[in-house]
C-alpha positions as CSV (number, residue, x, y, z in Angstrom):
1,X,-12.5,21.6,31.8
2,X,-10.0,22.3,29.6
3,X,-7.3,22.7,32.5
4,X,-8.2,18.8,33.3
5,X,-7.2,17.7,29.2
6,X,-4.1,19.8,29.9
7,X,-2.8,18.7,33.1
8,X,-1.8,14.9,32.6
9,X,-0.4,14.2,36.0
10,X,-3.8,12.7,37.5
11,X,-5.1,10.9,34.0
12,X,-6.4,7.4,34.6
13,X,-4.9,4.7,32.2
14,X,-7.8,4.5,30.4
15,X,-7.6,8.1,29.5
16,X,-4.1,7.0,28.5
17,X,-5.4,4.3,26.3
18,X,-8.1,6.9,24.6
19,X,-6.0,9.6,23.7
20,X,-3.0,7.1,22.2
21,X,-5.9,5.7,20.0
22,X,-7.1,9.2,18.9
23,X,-3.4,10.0,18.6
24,X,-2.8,6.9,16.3
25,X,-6.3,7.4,14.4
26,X,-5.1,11.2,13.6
27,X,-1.4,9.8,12.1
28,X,-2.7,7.1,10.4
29,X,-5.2,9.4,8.5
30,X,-3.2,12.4,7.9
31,X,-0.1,8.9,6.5
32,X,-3.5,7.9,4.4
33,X,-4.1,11.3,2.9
34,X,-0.7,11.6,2.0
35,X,-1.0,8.7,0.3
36,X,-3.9,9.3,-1.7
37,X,-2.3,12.9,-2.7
38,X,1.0,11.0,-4.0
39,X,-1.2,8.7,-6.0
40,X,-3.8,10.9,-7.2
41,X,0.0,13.6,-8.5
42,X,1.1,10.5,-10.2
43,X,-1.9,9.5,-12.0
44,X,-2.3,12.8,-13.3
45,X,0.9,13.7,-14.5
46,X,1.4,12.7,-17.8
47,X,4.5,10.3,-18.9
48,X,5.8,8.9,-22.2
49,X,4.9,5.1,-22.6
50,X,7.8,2.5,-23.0
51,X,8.0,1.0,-26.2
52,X,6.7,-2.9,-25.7
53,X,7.7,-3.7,-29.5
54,X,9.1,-7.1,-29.7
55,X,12.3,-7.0,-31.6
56,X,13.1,-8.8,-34.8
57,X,11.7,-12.4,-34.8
58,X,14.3,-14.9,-35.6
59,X,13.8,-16.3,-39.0
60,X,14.2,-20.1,-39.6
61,X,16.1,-20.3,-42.8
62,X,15.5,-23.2,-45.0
């Protein structure tokens, strides 16, 4: 059985279309978990705040 999943000279197309959908399904989670990991690092690491302050208000003089 396992000879038939190796050899892919006699697969049908639908087999084909099956394994490039598990092939996408398997990049597309292992790009997602990636992901996740990056924003998960960046959310934990810990990073100075900018300073918002607004500067001097202008004065109307009278």
């Amino acid at each position: 059985m396992l000879e038939q999943w190796i050899v892919t000279n006699d697969w049908s197309q639908e087999q084909w279309l099956v394994a490039s959908i598990i092939g996408f399904v398997a990049v597309a989670v292992v790009v997602i978990i990636f992901r996740l990991y990056t924003i998960f690092k960046m959310s934990s690491k810990k990073r100075e705040r900018p300073n918002l302050r607004v500067g001097r208000r202008l004065r109307r003089h009278r």
